[in-house]
Phi, psi and omega in degrees: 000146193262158170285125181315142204265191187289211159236142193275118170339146194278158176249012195202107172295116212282354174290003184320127155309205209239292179328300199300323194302146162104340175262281205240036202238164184217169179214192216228177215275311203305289196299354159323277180306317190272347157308277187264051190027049179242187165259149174304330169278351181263358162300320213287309210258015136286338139351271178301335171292299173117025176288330166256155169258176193177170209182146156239173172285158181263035188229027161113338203271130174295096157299118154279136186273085164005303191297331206281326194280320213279350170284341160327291178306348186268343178285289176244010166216083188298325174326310176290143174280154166319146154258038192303311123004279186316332180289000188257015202243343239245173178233085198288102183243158164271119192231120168259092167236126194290319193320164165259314157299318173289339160292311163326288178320291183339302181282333169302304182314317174298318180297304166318276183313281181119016162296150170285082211203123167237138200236100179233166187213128199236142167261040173184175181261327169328292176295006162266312210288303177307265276224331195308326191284326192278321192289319177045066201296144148311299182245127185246121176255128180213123179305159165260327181286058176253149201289157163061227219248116188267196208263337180288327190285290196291353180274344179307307188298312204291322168306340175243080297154317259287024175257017198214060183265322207237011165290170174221164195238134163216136170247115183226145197200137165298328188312148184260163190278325176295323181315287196306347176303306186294352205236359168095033163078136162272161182297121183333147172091342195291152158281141182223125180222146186247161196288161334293152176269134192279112191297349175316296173350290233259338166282359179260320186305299160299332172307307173322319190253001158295292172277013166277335178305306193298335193282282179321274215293333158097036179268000000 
């Protein structure tokens, strides 16, 4: 197995104030598009217009410029409040799933609740091992069987970590617990649920940890 690659400086401090917001913090496209009531393809192609700023990571994932939306908003919709605020509101989850339905389902759930939830989602562990450290999710929901560097190896990698000490992890897997055992166990603290999960749960469970973020950040 090849070695995973490092990790890239975080670009954004989750103590970021209030003050702060809007200079240098970024979001992920869904929550873009749900800032300025659009849909993700017209975030994509004011983007590619260059109307919006935006980056990608390097394993590809589009980053959005705080900065960049709320001048948008100042541009074309004055009306609308800044979104100056919100990220310190917002709940950043990582979701690593190879299925392709099951990333789908997943992302219909999110949409669906309608939480202050910014949502990216990869089909492998290897592309979250590029990118995590800069994205630095509150929550990584993540499958374990997955091809080439499976999910017990990257929650391994990711615990010695400390810019990524206060994510918290949930694992939901077709796998049985003597499997994962066998495979040398997950990292203390990990939620462990086996497939399929029940989303009543699993919408209560992120509501919950929203709203302990927010409390902690003192939003």
């Amino acid at each position: 197995m090849s070695t995973p690659p490092s990790f890239a400086p975080s670009q954004q401090d989750s103590t970021l104030s209030v003050e702060t917001i809007g200079e240098d913090s970024y979001c992920g496209t869904s929550y873009a598009a749900k800032l300025l009531g659009m849909s993700v393809a017209t975030v994509q192609a004011l983007v590619e217009k260059g109307e919006i700023e935006a980056w990608k990571t390097r394993g590809g994932h589009r980053r959005i410029s705080m900065r960049s939306i709320n001048q948008y908003i100042r541009d074309n919709q004055p009306t609308s409040q800044f979104a100056d605020s919100e990220p310190t509101r917002t709940l950043s989850v990582l979701v690593v799933e190879d299925d392709e339905n099951s990333r789908e389902l997943l992302k219909a759930c999110f949409e669906e609740w309608g939480l202050d939830v910014d949502l990216s989602l990869m089909g492998s562990a290897l592309e979250a091992l590029v990118d995590i450290a800069t994205l630095r999710p509150d929550l990584l929901i993540t499958d374990l069987d997955m091809p080439g560097v499976d999910g017990v190896e990257m929650l391994k990698v990711l615990r010695r970590n400390p810019l990524l000490s206060n994510m918290q992890v949930l694992v939901i897997t077709g796998m049985q617990e003597d499997a994962v055992t066998a495979r040398g166990g997950l990292p203390p603290g990990t939620l462990f649920r086996q497939k399929p999960v029940n989303f009543d749960w699993l919408h209560g469970y992120v509501t919950a940890l929203l709203n302990a973020l927010r409390a902690a950040r003192g939003a």
